[in-house]
C-alpha positions as a Python dict, from the first residue, in 0.01 Angstrom:
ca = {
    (1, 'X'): (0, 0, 0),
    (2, 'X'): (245, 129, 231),
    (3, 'X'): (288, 408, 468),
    (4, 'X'): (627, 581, 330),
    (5, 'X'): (906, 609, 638),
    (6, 'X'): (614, 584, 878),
    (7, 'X'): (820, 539, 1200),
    (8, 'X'): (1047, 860, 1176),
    (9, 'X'): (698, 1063, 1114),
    (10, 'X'): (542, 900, 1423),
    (11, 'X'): (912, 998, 1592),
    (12, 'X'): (949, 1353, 1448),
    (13, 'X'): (571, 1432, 1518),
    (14, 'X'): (577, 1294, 1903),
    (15, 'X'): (900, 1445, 1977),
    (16, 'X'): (853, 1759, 1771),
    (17, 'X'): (1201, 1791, 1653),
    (18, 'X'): (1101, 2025, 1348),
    (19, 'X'): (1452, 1915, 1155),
    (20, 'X'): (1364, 1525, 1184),
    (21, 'X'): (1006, 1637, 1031),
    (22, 'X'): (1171, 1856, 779),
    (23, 'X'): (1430, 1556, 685),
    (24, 'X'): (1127, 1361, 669),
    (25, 'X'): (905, 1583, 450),
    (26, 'X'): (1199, 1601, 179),
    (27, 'X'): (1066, 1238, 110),
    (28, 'X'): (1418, 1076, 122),
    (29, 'X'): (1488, 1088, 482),
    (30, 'X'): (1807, 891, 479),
    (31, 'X'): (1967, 1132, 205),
    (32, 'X'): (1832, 1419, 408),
    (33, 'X'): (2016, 1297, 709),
    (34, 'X'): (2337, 1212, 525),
    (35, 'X'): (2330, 1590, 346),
    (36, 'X'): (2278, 1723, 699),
    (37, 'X'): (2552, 1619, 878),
    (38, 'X'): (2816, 1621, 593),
    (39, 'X'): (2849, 1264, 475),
    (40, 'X'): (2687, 1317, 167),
    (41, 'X'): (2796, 1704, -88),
    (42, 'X'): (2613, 1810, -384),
    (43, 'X'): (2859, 1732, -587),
    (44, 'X'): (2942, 1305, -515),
    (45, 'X'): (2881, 1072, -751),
    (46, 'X'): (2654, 859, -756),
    (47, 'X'): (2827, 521, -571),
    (48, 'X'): (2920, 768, -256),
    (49, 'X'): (2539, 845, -237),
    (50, 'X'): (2454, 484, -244),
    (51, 'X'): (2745, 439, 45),
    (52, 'X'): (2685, 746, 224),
    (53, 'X'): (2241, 665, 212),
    (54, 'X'): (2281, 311, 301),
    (55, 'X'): (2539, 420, 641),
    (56, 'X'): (2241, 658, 691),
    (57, 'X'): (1973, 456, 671),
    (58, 'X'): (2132, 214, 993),
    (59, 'X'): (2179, 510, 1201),
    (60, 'X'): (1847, 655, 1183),
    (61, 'X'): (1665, 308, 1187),
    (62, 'X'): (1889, 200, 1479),
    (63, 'X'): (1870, 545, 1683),
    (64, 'X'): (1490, 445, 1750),
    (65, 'X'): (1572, 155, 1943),
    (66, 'X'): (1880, 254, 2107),
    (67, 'X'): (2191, 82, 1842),
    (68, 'X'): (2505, 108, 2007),
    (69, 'X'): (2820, 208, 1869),
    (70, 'X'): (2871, -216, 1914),
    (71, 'X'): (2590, -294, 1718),
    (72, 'X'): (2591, -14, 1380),
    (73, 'X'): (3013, -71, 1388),
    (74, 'X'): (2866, -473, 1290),
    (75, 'X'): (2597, -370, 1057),
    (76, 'X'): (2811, -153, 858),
    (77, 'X'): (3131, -342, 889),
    (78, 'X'): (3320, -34, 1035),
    (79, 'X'): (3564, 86, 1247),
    (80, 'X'): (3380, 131, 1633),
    (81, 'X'): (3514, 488, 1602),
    (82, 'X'): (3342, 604, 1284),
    (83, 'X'): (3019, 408, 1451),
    (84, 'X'): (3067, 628, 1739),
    (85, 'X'): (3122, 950, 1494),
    (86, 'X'): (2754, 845, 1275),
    (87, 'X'): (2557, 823, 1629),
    (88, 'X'): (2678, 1156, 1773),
    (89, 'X'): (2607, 1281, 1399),
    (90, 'X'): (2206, 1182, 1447),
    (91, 'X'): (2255, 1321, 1848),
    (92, 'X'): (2408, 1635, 1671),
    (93, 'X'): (2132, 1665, 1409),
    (94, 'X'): (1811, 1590, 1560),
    (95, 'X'): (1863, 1630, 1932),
    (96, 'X'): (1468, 1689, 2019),
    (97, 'X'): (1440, 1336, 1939),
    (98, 'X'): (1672, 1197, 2154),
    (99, 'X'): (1587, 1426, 2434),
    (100, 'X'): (1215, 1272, 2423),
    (101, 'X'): (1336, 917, 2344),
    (102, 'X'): (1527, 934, 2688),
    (103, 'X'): (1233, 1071, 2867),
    (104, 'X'): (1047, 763, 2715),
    (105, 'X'): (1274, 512, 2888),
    (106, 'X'): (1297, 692, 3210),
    (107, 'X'): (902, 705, 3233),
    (108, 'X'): (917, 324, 3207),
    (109, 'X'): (1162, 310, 3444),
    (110, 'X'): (1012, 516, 3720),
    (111, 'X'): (626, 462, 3648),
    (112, 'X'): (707, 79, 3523),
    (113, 'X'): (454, 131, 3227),
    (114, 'X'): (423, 330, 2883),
    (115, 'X'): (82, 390, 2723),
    (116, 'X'): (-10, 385, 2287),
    (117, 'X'): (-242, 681, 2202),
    (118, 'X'): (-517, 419, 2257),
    (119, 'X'): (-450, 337, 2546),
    (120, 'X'): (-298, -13, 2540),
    (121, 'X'): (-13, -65, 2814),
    (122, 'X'): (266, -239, 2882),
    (123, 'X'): (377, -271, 3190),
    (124, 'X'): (747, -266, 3303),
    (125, 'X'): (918, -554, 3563),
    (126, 'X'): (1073, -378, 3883),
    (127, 'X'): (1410, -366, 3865),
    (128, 'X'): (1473, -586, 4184),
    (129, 'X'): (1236, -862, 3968),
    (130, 'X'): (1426, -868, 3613),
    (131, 'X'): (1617, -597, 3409),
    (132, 'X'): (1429, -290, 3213),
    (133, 'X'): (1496, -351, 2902),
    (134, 'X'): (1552, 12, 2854),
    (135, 'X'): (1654, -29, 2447),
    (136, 'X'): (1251, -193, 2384),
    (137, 'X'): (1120, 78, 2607),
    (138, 'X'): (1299, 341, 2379),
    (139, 'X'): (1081, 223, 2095),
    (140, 'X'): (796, 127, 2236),
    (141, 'X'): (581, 474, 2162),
    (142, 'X'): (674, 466, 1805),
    (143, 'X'): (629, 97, 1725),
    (144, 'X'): (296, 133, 1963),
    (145, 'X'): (133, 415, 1796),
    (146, 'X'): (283, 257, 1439),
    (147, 'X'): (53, -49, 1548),
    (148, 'X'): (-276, 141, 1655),
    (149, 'X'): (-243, 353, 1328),
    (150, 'X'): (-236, 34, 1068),
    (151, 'X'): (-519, -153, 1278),
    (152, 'X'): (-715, 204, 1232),
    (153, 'X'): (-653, 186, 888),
    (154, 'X'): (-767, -136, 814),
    (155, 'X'): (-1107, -111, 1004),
    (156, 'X'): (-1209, 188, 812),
    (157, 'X'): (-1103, 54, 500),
    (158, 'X'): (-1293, -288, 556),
    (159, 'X'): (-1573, -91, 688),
    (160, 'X'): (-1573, 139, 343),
    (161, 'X'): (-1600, -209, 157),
    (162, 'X'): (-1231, -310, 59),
    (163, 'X'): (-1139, -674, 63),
    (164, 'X'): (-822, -638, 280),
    (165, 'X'): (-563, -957, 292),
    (166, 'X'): (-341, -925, 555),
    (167, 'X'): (-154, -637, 710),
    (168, 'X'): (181, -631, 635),
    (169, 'X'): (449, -439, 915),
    (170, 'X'): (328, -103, 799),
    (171, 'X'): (115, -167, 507),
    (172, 'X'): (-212, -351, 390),
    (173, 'X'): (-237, -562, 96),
    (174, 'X'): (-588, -591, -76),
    (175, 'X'): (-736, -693, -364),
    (176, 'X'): (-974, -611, -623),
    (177, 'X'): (-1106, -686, -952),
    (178, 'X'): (-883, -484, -1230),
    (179, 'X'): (-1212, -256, -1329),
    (180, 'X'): (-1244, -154, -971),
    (181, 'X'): (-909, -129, -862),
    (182, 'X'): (-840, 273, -890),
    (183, 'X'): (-1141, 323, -652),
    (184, 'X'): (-990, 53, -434),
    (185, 'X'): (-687, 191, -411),
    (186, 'X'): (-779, 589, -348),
    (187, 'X'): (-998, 421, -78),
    (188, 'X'): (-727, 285, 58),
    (189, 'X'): (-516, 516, 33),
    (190, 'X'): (-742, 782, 206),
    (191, 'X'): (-783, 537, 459),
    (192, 'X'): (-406, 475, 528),
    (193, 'X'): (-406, 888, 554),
    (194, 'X'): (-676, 938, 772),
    (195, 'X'): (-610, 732, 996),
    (196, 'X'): (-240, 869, 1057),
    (197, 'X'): (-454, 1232, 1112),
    (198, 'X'): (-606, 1066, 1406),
    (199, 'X'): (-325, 925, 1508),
    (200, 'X'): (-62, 1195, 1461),
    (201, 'X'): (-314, 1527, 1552),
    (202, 'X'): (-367, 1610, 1191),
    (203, 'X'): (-31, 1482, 1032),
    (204, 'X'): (-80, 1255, 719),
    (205, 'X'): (181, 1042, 633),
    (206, 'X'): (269, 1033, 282),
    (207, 'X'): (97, 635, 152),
    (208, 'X'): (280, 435, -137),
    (209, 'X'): (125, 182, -350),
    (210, 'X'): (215, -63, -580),
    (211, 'X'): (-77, -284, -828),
    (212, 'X'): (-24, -604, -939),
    (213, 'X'): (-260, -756, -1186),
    (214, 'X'): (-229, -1126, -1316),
    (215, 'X'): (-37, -1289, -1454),
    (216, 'X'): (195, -1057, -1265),
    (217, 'X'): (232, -1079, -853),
    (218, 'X'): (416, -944, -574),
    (219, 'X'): (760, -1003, -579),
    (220, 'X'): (1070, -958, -289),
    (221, 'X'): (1377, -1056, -408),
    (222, 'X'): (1498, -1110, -28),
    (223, 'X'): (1242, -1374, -10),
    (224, 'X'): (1311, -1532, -328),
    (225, 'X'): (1549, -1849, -188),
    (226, 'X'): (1277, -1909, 90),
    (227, 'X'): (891, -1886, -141),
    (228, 'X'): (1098, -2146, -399),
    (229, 'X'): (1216, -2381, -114),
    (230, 'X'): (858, -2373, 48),
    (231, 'X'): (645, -2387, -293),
    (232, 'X'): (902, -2686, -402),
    (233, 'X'): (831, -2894, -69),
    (234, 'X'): (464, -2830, -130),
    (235, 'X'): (491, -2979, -488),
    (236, 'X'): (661, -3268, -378),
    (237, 'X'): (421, -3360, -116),
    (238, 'X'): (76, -3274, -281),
    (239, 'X'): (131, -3296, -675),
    (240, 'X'): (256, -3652, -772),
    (241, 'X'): (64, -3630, -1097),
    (242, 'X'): (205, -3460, -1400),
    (243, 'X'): (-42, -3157, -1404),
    (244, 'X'): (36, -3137, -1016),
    (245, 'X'): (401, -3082, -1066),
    (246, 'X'): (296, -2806, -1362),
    (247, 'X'): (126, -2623, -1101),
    (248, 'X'): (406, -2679, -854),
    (249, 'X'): (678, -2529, -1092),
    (250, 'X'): (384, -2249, -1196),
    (251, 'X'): (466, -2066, -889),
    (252, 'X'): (845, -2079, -843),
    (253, 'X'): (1014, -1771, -951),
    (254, 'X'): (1359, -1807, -1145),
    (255, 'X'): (1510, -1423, -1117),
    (256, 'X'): (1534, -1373, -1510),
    (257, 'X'): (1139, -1411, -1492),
    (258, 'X'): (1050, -1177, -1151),
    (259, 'X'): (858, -866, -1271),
}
């Protein structure tokens, strides 16, 4: 279960640009954004939407921690002067957000800390003892308050009785048996929501969720190469015996078979 897009709503609600919110709220922020500033009509087909949301989705990812012309040019495998165009599309577009985003990083320059909502602080270098590193400090109140609002989540869903897993970026993965799992999961989800009220001053973030019941399991196609590799070393070292090497191949996905 995971919170949908939850860094722009922790941006869009601290910086309380109302058209980052309202790109956020149309549930597809990255086709919001590209609709807003023109790379994206009505009327495109559906492999310039794929183009135009994927150019869309770097830029507003790589706004929160400062991405340089440089750096999205790289990512995108384009010309440093359409780079430069995308950025000052975002500046155009939502430019509440930058304007806080900037006061973040001169706050941790002058004051040499920044705070989470909680409290926790992290404290800045001088600039005589090592360099600010200004693009970190940029981020640091959304990935902060990102952080306080899963670790929230979790205690009040472990303390409501769900058997939680392991946190996962901005998600938590539990488990259940299958005749409980509904109630497990509108726990959970509940949760997940509350605790971004708290959090955000009333704001609930929108909370996806995916079930897996056996034989079926969670499956990332990006990690494919790497959970074969590892599960193949493990059967080589701890299942000499013909049952052992069943159970070895048991849990190495081929693609055709991935859920």
């Amino acid at each position: 279960m995971d919170y949908h897009a939850q860094e722009i709503a922790v941006g869009a609600i601290r910086s309380g640009d109302q058209a980052l919110l309202d790109a956020y709220l149309s549930y597809d922020v990255y086709l919001a954004f590209a609709r807003e500033c023109g790379l994206l009509r009505d009327t495109d087909d559906a492999e310039t939407a794929r183009r135009a949301r994927k150019e869309a989705k770097a830029v507003v990812l790589g706004t929160q921690y400062g991405l340089t012309e440089y750096g999205l040019a790289k990512k995108l495998d384009i010309s440093l002067a359409q780079a430069k165009i995308l950025l000052e599309l975002h500046r155009g577009t939502y430019p509440q957000f930058h304007e806080w985003a900037e006061n973040i990083m001169e706050h941790a320059f002058v004051d040499g800390s920044l705070s989470t909502c909680f409290g926790w602080v992290r404290h800045y270098p001088s600039y005589d003892d090592e360099p600010i590193n200004l693009r970190s400090a940029r981020n640091h109140v959304i990935q902060g308050d990102s952080a306080e609002m899963l670790r929230l989540a979790a205690r009040i869903a472990q303390h409501q009785g769900i058997t939680l897993c392991a946190p996962l970026h901005d998600a938590l993965l539990i488990e259940s048996d299958m005749g409980d799992i509904n109630r497990a999961v509108s726990i959970t989800k509940k949760a997940m929501q509350d605790a971004s009220a708290i959090v955000l001053d009333g704001f609930r973030i929108t909370v996806d969720t995916e079930v897996y019941a056996y034989p079926n399991r969670f499956y990332d196609k990006d990690g494919l190469q790497m959970w074969n590799l590892v599960w193949s070393l493990v059967g080589q070292q701890t299942a000499p015996t013909r049952a052992g090497k069943e159970w070895a191949e048991s849990v190495i996905f081929s693609p055709s078979a991935a859920p």
